[in-house]
Structures are given as structure tokens and as C-alpha cells.
C-alpha positions in Angstrom: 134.1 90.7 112.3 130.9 92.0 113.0 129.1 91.7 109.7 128.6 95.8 109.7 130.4 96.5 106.4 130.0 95.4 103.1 133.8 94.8 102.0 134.0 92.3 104.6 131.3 90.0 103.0 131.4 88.0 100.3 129.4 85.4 98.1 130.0 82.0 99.9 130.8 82.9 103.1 130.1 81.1 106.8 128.1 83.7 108.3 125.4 84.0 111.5 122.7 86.1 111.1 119.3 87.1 112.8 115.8 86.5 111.2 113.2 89.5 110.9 110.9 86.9 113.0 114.1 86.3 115.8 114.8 90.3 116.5 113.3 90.1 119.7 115.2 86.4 120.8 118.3 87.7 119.0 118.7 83.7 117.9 121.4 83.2 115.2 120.4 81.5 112.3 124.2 80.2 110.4 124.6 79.6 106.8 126.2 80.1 103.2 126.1 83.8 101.9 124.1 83.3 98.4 123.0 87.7 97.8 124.7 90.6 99.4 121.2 92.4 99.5 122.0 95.7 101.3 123.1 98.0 99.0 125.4 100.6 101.1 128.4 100.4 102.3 127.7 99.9 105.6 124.7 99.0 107.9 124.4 99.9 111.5 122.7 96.6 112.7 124.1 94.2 110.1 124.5 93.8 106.1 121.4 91.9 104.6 122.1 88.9 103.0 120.2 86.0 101.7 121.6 82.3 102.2 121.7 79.6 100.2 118.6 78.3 101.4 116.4 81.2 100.6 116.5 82.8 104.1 117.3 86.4 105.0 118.5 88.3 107.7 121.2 90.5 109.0 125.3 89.1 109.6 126.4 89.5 113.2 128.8 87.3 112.7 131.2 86.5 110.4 132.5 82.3 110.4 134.8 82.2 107.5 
């Protein structure tokens, strides 16, 4: 799963996403879903979430 739609997602998931500050690398930062923080139903570069150690960025990936 790509991480584009919210139903997929939810609270204490394994999940890779990119920082605001790794756009342009496109690194993958991977960690614990803590907030769903994008409101609609779908997003088309990612659902914003914040992990469980404060960071935010968007899924492209979807662990477990």
C-alpha cells in the first residue's frame, strides 16, 4: 500500500514516510504512526502523519 488513502492507515502502524526537509532526496524516514494529521480522505502525494517521536511527514509506504 502506498500510503495515499486514509482508511488504510491507522494509529500504531509501521509506516515510511518523507520529511518536508527530505522532498528533494526522497529519503524515507520509518516509524510508529502516533496522529493521522491529513484530514481528507485521500492525498495525492501521501496522508500526513506524525510518529511517535514527534516527526511529520507523508506515508509512502506502508510496513504493517
Amino acid at each position: 500500500m502506498d500510503g495515499k488513502n486514509r482508511l488504510d492507515i491507522s494509529i500504531g502502524q509501521i509506516v515510511d514516510i518523507v520529511l518536508k526537509s527530505d522532498q528533494r532526496s526522497g529519503k524515507l524516514t520509518r516509524g510508529i504512526v502516533l496522529k493521522i494529521l491529513t484530514k481528507s480522505s485521500n492525498h495525492p502525494h501521501g496522508i500526513k502523519v506524525m510518529l511517535e517521536d514527534r516527526q511529520v511527514g507523508r506515508i509512502k509506504n506502508i510496513i504493517k
